[in-house]
C-alpha positions in Angstrom: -20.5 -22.7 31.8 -19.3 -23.3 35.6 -21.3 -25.9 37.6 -21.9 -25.8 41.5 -19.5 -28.3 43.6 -21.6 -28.9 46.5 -18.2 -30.6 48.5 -15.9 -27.4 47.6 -14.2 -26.7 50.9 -12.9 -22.7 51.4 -10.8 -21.1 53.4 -13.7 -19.6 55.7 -15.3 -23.6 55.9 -15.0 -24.1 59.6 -17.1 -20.7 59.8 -21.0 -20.9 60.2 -23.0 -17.6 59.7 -26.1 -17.1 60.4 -28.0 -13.8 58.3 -31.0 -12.3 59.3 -30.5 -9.1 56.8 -32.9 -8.2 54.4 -31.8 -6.6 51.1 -28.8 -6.0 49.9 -25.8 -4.8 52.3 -26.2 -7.7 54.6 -26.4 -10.2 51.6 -24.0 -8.7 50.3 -21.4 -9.1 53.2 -22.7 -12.7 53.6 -22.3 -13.4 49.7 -18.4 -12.6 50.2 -18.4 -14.7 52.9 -19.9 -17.6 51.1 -18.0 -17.4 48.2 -15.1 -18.4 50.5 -16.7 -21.2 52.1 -18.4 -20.0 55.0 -21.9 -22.1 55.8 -24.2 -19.4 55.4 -27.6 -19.7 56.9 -30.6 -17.4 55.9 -32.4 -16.7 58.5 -35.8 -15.9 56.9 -39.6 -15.0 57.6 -42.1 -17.9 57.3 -44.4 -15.0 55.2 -41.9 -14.2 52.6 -38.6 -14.1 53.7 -35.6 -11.8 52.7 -36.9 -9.2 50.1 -34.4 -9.1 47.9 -36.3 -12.3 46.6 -38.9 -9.7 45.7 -36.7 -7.8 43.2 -37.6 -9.1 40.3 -37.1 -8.9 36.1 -39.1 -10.6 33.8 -40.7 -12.1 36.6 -37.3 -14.0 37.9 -35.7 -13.1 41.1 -32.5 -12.1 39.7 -30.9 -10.2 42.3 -31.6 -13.4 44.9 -30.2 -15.6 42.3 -26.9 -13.9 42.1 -26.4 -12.8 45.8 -28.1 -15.5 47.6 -25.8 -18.2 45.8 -24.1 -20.6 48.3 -26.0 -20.1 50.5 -28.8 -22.1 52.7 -32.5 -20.9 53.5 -34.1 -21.6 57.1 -37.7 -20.1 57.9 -37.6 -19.5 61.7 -40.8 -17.5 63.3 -38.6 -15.6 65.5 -42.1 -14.6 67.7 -43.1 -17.9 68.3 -40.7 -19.7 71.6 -40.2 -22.4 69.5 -38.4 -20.6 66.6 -36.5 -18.5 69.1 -35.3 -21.8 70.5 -33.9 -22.8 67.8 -32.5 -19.1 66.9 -30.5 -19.9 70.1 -29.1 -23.0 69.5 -27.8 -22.0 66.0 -26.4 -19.0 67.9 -24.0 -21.4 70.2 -22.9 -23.5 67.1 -22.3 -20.0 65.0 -19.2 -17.6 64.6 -20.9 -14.1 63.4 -24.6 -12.7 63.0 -25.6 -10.5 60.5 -28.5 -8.3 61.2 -30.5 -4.8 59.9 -32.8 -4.5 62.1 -33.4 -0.6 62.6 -31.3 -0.4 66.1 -33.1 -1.9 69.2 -35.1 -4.6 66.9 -33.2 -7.4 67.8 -33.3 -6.4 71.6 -36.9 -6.0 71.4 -37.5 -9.4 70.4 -34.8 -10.5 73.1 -31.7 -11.1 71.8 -29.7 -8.2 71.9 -25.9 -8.5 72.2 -25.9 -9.1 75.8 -28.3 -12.1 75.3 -26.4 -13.6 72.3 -23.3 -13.5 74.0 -24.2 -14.9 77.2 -24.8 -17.8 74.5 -21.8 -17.5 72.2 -19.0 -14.9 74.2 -17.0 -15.1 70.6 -19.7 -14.7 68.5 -19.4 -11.4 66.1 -22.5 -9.6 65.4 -22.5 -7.1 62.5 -25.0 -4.3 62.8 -26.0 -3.1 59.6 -28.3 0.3 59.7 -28.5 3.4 57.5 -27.5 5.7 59.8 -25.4 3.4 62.6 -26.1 2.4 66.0 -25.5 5.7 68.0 -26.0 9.4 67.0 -29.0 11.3 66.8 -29.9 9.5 63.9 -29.9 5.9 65.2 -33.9 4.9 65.0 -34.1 6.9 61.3 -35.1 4.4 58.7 -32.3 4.5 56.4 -32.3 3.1 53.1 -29.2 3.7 50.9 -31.3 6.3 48.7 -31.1 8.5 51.6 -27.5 7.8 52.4 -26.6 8.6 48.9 -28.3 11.5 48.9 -26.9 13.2 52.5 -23.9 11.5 52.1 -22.6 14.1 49.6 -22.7 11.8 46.4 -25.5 13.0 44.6 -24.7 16.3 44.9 -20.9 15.5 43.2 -23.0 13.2 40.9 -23.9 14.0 37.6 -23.6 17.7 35.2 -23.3 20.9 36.6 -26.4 22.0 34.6 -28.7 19.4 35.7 -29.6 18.1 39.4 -28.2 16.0 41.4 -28.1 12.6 40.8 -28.5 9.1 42.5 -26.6 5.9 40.8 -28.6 3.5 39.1 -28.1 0.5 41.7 -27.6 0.3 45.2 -24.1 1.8 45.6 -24.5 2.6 49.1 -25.5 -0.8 50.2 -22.8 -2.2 48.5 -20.1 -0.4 49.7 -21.1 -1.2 52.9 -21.0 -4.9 52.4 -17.6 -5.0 51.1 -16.6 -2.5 54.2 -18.4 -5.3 56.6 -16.5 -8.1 55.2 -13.4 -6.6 56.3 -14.4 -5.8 59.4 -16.2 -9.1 60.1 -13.5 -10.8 59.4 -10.9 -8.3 61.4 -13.1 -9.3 64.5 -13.4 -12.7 63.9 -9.4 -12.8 64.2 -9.9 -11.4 67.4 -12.3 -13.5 68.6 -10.6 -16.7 67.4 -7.3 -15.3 69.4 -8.8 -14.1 72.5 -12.3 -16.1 72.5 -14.2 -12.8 72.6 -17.0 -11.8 70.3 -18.0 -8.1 69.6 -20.2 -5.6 67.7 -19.4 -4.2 64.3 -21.5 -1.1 63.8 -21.8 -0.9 60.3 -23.8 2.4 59.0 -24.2 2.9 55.5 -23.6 6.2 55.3 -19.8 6.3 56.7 -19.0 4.0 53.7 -19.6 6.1 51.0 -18.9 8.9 52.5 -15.1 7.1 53.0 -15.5 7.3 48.8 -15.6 11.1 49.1 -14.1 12.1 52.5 -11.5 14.0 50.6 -13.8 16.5 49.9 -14.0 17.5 53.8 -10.4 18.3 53.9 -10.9 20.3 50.6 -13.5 22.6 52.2 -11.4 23.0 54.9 -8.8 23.8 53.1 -10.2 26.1 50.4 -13.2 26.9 51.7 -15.2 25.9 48.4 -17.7 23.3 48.0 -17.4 21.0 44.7 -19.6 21.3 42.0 -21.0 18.5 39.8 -18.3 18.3 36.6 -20.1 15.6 34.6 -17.5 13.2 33.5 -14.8 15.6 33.8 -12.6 15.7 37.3 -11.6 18.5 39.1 -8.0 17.9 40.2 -6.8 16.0 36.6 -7.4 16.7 32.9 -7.6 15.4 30.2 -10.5 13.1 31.7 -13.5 12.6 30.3 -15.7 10.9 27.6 -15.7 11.7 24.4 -18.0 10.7 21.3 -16.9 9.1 18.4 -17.9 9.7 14.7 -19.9 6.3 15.3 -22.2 7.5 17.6 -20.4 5.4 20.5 -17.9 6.9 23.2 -14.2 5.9 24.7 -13.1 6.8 28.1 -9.8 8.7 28.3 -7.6 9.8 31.1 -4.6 11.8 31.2 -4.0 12.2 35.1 -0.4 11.8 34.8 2.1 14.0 33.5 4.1 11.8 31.2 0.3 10.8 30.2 -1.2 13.9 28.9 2.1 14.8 27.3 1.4 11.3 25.5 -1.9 11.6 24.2 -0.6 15.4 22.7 1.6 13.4 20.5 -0.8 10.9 19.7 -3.7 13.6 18.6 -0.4 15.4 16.6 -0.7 18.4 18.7 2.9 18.6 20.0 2.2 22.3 20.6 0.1 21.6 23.4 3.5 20.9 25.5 4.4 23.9 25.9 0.8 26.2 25.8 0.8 27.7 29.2 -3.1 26.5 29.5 -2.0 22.8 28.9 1.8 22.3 30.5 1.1 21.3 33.8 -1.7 19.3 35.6 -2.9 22.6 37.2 -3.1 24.6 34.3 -4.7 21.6 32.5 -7.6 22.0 35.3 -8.2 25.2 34.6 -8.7 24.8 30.7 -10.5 21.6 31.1 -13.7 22.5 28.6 -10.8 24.0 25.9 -8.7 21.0 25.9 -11.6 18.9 26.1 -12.7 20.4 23.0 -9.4 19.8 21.1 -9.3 16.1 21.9 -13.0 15.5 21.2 -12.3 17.2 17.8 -9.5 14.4 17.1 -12.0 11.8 18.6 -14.9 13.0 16.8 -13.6 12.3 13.1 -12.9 8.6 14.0 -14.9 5.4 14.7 -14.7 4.0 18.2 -12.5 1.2 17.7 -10.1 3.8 14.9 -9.9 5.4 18.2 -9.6 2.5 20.4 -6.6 0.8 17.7 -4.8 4.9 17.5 -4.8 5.4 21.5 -3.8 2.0 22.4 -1.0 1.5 20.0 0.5 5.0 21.6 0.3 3.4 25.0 -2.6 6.3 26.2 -5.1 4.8 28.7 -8.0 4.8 26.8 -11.0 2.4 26.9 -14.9 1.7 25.2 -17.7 2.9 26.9 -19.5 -0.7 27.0 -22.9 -1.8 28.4 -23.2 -5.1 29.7 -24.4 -6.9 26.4 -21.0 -5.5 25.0 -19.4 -7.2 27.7 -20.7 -10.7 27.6 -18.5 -12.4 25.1 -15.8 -9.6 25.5 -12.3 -11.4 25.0 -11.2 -9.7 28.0 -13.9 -10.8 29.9 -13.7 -14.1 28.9 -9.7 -14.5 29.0 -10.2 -13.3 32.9 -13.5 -15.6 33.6 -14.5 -12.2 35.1 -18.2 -13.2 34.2 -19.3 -17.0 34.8 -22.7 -18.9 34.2 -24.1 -21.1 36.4 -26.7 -23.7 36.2 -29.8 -22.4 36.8 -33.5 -24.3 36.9 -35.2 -21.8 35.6 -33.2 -20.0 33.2 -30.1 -22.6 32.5 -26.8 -20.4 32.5 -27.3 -17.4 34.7 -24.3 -15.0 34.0 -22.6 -13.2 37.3 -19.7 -11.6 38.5 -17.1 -14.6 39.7 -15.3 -15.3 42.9 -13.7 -11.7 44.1 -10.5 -11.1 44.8 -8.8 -14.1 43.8 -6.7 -16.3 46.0 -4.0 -18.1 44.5 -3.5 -21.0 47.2 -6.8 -21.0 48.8 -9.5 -19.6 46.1 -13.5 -19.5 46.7 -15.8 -21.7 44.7 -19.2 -22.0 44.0 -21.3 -25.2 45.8 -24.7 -24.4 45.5 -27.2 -22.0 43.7 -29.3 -19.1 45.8 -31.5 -21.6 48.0 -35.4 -21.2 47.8 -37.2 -19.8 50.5 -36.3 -22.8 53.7 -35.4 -25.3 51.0 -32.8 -26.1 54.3 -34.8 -26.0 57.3 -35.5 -29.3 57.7 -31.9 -30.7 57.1 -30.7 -27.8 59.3 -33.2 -28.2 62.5 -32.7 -32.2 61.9 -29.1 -31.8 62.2 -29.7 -29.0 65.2 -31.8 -31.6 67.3 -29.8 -34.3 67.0 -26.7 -32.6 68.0 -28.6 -31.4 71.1 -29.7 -35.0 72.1 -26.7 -36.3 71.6 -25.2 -33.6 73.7 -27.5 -34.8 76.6 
């Protein structure tokens, strides 16, 4: 059980961010951002703000809870001159933006680029949009369903003798977040050496296709488009997962040499050296589905942890197929803290993912829970207005 230190001071402290995203690749970004100490401001609708607090189970807004945590909640009405004020004055007091608009909202409401920095010049303003602020695609909604679809994903994704397939969470949106942190924080180096803000263009479909980008130079070079293998790959073998007598699966992979030649001697099949289908990393490729079948026959006659306690012992990378209530109390898990609980009103201890990556002499922290919709306006606008009359 972790508890929230509401005077933790991070590295990123001194950096105030203001979020006007919706959903998940802006909150995302601005999670990372938090989780280092950054003062991050939601900027949200007075109707029903960001919503991701709208994405519920069991009736409790879990996905708000996790990525919305250390951060605070303003409700601004960004229509009315008042709110838009306000929007201003946070701009000349803030180091980066974070927006989604589809491109040309925020300049239709006034405060485009230009506009916010005439106000702030070293203010960094990330763009987030599904298809990225030029191209013939610019004004095409974009959600990361789309992206993962035309990106090339879905059609790696899955068996060859079923369709495509989409992940199960919002990969796309993800990956972009992580990809804006770096380059939020690239350009905020900039700006804190030179004193000039600029625009990160963040689509989300150049992130995952970054995942997969290999797979243009392989059709340049071969010609030949990649087909969906399943959980097998198509440039190492052995790879794949295999059942166990128990009903349950482990995860193998063989992708280098000295490797596969190891598991052989584990499965006592020391003949499979020197078999022409199985020598080399090529040929291996090649026979996939046959070798495949020999380990899975090996597999097959034992439990998963027989498996787990045979593979391990021989030094083979092998690991359990888990789902998240295996994980939980794992002792790996638990040894790394690589899922903490944190008080939570409604539910006590809320398990999520911890700080990521670790920092050994300057780490993030947690210091408050996912705020409720402008639980922090007044304390925020309070704090604005005096600093403006005492400014003169």
């Amino acid at each position: 059980m972790s508890t929230f230190n509401a005077t933790f001071s991070g590295p990123l402290d001194d950096v105030r961010v203001l979020d006007l995203s919706r959903l998940v690749a802006g909150n995302m970004l601005s999670a990372y951002l938090a989780d280092f100490g950054a003062d991050v401001i939601k900027i949200e609708r007075p109707d029903k703000g960001d919503d991701l607090r709208h994405w519920r189970e069991n009736g409790h807004d879990i996905y708000w809870k996790v990525y919305g945590r250390n951060k605070r909640s303003v409700v601004l009405d960004l229509k009315s001159a008042e709110g838009l004020a306000d929007f201003k004055t946070l701009v000349a007091t803030s180091q980066i933006l974070i927006e989604n608009f589809v491109p040309g909202g925020i300049e239709k409401m006034g405060v485009g680029p230009d506009v916010l920095h005439d106000i702030n010049p070293a203010l960094v303003i990330v763009r987030v949009s599904g298809w990225g602020q030029t191209g013939s695609y610019r004004t095409k909604p974009g959600f990361g369903t789309l992206v993962e679809a035309m990106s090339g994903f879905a059609h790696l994704n899955g068996f060859p003798d079923k369709p495509p397939a989409l992940p199960p969470l919002a990969l796309a949106d993800m990956i972009a977040g992580i990809y804006g942190a770096a380059g939020v924080l690239t350009a905020l180096r900039v700006a804190e050496r030179t004193g000039q803000g600029q625009t990160v263009d963040l689509s989300l479909f150049e992130p995952i296709f970054s995942m997969i980008a290999s797979e243009a130079a392989k059709y340049q070079a071969t010609g030949e488009v990649s087909m969906r293998s399943g959980n097998q790959s198509s440039h190492t073998a052995p790879r794949n997962l295999y059942l166990c007598s128990d009903g349950k699966y482990v995860s193998m992979s063989g992708s280098m040499q000295s490797m596969a030649m190891r598991i052989f001697d584990t499965i006592n099949r020391q003949d499979l050296k020197t078999d022409p289908r199985f020598s080399d990393n090529d040929a291996r490729v090649k026979n996939r589905e046959a070798l495949d079948e020999i380990i899975g026959h090996f597999i097959g006659e034992r439990t998963q942890a027989e498996n787990l306690e045979i593979f391990e012992a021989a030094g083979v990378t092998v690991g359990p197929v888990f789902s998240v209530a295996d994980l939980i109390d794992h002792p790996y898990v638990t040894s790394r803290q690589a899922i903490v609980a944190l008080d939570d009103q409604e539910l006590g201890a809320l398990p999520m993912h911890n700080i990521i990556p670790r920092l050994d002499k300057t780490p993030g922290g947690f210091r408050r829970p996912a705020p409720k919709l402008g639980e922090h306006t007044d304390e925020i606008l309070r704090a604005l207005r005096e600093d403006k009359r005492q400014s003169g």
